[in-house]
BASE-80714 format. One record per residue: residue in three letters; x, y, z of N, C-alpha, C in turn. Coordinates in steps of 0.2 Angstrom, whole numbers, plus 5000, padded with zeros to 4 digits. Layout:
// residues N
NODE   rest   n_px   n_py   n_pz   ca_px   ca_py   ca_pz   c_px   c_py   c_pz
NODE    Ala      X      Y      Z       X       Y       Z      X      Y      Z
...
// end
This chain:
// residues 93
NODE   rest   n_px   n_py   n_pz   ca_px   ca_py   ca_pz   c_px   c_py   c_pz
NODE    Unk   4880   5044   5117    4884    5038    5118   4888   5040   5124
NODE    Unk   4889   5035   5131    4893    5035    5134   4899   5034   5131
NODE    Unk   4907   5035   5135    4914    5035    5134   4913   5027   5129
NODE    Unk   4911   5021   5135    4912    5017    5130   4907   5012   5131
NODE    Unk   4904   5010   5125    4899    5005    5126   4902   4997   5123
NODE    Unk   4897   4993   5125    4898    4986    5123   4895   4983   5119
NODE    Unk   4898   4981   5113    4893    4975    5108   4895   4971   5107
NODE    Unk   4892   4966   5102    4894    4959    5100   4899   4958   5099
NODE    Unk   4903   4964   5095    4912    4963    5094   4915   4964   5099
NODE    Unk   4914   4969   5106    4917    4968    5110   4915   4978   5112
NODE    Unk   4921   4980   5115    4920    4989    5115   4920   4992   5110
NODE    Unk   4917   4996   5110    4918    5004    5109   4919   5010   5111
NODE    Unk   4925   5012   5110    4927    5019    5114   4924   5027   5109
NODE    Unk   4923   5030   5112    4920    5037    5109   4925   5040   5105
NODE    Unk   4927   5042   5098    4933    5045    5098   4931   5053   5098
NODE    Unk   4924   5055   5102    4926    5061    5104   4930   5060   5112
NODE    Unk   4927   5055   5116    4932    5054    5122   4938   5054   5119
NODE    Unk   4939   5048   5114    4950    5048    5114   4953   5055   5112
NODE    Unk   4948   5059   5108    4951    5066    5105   4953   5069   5109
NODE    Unk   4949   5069   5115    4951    5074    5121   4955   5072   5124
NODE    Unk   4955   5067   5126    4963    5064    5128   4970   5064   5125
NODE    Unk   4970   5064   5119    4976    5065    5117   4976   5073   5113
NODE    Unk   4970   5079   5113    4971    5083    5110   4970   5085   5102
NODE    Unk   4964   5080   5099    4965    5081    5094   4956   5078   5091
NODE    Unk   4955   5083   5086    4949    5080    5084   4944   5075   5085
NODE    Unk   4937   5071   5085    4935    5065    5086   4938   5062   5075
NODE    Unk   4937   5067   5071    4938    5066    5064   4947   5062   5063
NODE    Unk   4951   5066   5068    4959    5064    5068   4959   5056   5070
NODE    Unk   4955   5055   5076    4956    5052    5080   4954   5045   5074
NODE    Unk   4946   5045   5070    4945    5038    5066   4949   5039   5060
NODE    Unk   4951   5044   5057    4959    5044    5052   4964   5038   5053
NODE    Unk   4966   5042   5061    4973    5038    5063   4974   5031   5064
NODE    Unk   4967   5029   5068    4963    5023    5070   4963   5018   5062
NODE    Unk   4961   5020   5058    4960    5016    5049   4967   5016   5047
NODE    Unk   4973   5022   5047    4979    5022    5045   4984   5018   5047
NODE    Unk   4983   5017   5056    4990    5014    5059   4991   5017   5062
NODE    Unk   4990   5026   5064    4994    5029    5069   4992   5028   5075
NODE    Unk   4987   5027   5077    4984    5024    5082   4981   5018   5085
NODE    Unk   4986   5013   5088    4986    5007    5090   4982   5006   5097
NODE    Unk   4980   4999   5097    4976    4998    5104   4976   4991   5103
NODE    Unk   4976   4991   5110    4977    4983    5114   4972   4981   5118
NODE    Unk   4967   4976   5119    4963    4975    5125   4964   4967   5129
NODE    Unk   4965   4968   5135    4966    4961    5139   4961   4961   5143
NODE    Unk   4959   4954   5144    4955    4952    5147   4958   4950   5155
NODE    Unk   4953   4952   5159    4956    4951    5165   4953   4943   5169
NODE    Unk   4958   4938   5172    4959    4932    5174   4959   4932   5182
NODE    Unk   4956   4927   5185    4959    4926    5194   4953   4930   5197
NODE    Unk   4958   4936   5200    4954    4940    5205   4954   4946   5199
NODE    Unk   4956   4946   5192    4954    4953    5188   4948   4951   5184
NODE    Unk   4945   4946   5186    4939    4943    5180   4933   4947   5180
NODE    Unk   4932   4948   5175    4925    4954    5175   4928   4960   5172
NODE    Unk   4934   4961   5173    4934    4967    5169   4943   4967   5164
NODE    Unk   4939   4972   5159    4946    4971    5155   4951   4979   5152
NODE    Unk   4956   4979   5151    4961    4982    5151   4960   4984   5142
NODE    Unk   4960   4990   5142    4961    4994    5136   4965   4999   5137
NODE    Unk   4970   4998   5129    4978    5005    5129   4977   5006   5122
NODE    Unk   4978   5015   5123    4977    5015    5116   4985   5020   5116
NODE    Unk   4989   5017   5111    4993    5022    5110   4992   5026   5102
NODE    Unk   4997   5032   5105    4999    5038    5100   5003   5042   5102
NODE    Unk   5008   5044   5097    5012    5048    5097   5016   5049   5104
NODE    Unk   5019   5042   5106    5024    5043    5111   5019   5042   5118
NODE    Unk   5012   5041   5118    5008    5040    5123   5003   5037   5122
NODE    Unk   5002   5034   5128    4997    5029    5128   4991   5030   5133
NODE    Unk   4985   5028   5131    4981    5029    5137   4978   5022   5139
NODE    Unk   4977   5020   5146    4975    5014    5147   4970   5016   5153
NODE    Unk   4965   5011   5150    4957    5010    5154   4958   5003   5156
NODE    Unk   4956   5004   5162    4954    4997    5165   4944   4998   5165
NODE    Unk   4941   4994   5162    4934    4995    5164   4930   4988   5166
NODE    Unk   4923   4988   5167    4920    4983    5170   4915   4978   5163
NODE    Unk   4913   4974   5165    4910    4973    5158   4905   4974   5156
NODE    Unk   4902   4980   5159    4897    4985    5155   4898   4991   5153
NODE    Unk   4906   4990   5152    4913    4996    5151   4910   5003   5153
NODE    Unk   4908   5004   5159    4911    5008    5166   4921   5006   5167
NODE    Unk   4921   5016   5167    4929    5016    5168   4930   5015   5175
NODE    Unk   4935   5011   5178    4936    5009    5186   4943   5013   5187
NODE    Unk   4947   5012   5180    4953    5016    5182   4956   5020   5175
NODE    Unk   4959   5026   5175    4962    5027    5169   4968   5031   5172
NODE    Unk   4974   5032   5167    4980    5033    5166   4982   5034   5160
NODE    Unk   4986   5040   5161    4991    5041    5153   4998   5041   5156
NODE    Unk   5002   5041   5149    5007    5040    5152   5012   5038   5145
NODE    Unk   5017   5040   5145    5023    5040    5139   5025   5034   5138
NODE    Unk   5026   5033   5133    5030    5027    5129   5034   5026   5124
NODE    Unk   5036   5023   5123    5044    5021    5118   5038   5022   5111
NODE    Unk   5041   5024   5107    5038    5024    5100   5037   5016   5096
NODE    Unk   5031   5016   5094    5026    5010    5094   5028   5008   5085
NODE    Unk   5029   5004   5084    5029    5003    5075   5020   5004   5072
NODE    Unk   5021   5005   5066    5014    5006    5065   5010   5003   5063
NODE    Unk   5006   5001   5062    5002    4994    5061   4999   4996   5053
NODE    Unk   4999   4991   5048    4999    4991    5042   4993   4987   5040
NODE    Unk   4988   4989   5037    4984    4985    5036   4984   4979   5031
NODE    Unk   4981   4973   5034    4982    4967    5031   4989   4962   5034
NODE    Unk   4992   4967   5038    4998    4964    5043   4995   4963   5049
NODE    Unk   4996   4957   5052    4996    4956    5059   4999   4960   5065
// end
């Protein structure tokens, strides 16, 4: 499997890629990802960003953000700190 592939629900990211970006297992990574400690957001790009969409995955004060195309090829990535996140509780929006 490439970093990220595309299906019917939308992406998929490798959690042995996210592992290695934040340093920690592919096993920690789907734990955290099921329990809330690890949140993500995807936007879709509008105007002149149409075709590609924006993926942030936060953890522990850090976020990584993917910009890719939509045969989720990476065009741009970035990490970078952030304000601590509340955690996401399943069955809460």
């Amino acid at each position: 499997m490439s970093e990220i592939s595309v299906s019917a629900d939308g992406f998929v990211v490798d959690a042995g890629f996210l592992g290695s970006v934040f340093g920690v297992a592919p096993d920690t990574i789907r734990a955290e990802m099921r329990d809330g400690t690890i949140t993500s957001r995807c936007e879709t790009g509008v105007d002149e960003d149409a075709g590609t969409s924006r993926l942030t995955f936060y953890r522990a004060g850090r976020a990584l953000r993917l910009v890719v195309d939509d045969k989720g090829s990476i065009l741009k990535r970035s990490s970078f700190p952030v304000s601590a996140r509340p955690r996401h509780q399943a069955g809460r929006p």
